[in-house]
C-alpha positions as CSV (number, residue, x, y, z in Angstrom):
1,X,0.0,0.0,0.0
2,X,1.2,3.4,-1.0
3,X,-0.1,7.2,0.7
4,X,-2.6,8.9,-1.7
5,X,-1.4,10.8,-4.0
6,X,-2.2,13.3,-6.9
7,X,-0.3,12.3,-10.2
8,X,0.5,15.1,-12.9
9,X,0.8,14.2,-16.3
10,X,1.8,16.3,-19.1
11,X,0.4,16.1,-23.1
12,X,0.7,18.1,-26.0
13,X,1.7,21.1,-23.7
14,X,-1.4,20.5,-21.3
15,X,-1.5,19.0,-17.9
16,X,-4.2,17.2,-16.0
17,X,-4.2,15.6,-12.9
18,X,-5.3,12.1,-11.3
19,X,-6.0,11.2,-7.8
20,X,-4.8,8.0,-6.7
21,X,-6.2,6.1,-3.4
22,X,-3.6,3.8,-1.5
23,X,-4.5,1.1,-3.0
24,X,-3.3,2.8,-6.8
25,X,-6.4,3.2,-8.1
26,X,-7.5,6.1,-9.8
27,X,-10.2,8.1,-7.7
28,X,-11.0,11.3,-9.2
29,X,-9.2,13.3,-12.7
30,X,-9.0,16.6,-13.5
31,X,-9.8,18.1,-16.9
32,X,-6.6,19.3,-18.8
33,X,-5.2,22.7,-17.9
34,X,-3.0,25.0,-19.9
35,X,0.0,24.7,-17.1
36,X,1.7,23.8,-14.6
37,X,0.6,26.1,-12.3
38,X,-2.8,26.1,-13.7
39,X,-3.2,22.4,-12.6
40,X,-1.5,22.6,-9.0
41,X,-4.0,25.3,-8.5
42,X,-6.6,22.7,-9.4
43,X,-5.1,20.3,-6.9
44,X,-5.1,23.0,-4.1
45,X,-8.7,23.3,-5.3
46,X,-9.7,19.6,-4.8
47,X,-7.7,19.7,-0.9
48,X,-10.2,22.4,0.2
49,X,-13.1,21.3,-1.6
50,X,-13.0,17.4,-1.2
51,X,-14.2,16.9,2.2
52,X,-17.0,18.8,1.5
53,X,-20.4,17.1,1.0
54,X,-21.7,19.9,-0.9
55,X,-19.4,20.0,-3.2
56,X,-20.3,16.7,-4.9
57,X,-23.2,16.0,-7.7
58,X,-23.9,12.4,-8.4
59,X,-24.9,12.3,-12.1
60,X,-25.8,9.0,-14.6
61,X,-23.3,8.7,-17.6
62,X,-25.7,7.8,-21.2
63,X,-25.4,4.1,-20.5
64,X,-26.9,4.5,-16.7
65,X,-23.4,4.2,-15.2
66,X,-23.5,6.3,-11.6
67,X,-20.5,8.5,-11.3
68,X,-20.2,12.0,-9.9
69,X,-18.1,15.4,-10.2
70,X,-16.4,17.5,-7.5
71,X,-17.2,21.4,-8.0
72,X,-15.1,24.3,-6.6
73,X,-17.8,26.7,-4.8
74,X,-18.2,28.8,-8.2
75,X,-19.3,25.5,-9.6
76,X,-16.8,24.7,-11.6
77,X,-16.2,20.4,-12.0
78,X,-12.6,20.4,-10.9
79,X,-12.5,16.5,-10.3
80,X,-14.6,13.9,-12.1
81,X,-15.3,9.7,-11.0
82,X,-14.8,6.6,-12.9
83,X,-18.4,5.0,-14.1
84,X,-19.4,2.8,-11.6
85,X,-21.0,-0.4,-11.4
86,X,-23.6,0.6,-8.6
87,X,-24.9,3.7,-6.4
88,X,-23.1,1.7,-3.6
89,X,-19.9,1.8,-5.0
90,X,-19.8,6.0,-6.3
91,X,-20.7,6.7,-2.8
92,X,-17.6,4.5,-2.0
93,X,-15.7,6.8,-4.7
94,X,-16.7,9.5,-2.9
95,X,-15.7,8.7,0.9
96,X,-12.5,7.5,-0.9
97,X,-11.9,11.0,-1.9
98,X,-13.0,12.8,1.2
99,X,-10.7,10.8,3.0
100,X,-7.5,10.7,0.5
101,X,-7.6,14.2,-1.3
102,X,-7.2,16.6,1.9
103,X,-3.6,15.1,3.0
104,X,-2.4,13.5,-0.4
105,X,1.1,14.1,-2.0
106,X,1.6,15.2,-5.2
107,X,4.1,13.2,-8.1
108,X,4.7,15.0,-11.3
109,X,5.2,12.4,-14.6
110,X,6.4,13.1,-17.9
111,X,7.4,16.7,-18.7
112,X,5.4,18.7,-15.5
């Protein structure tokens, strides 16, 4: 078992960001950002915002598939799930998370 951890990848000259649990499994990604900074600042985002309940919106991909979105308090979607299986199991995502995003590290791959 490893300590959560954000992971930032580079691509064509964007970054994004994933959110892995302790267990390595990828918990929550970020949408690409211009820069660097632009996706620390999105990781700083997720640390506040993550343990709050309010801050989540469970949606239903096309094919059913629960999964849900983290905002940032101007509603912006700063983190979205995996497609889940069940209800039970995106709730699951979610604790996951609250509990890993607040104190998680932060790895940088590639060129970031």
């Amino acid at each position: 078992m490893q300590n959560p951890k954000f992971v930032i990848k580079s691509r064509d000259d964007q970054f994004h960001f994933h959110l892995l649990a302790s267990n390595g499994e990828i918990i929550l990604v970020s949408q690409m950002y211009a820069s660097l900074g632009a996706a620390e600042n999105g990781i700083a985002s997720v640390k506040v915002n993550a343990p709050i309940e309010e801050r989540y919106e469970r949606r239903r991909s096309r094919q059913e598939e629960p999964y849900f979105v983290l905002k940032a308090p101007n509603g912006e979607i700063i983190g979205t799930s995996e497609m889940y299986a069940s209800g039970a199991a995106m709730e699951n995502g979610m604790a996951a998370v609250q509990r890993a995003a607040p104190g998680a590290g932060v790895e940088r791959w590639g060129r970031a």
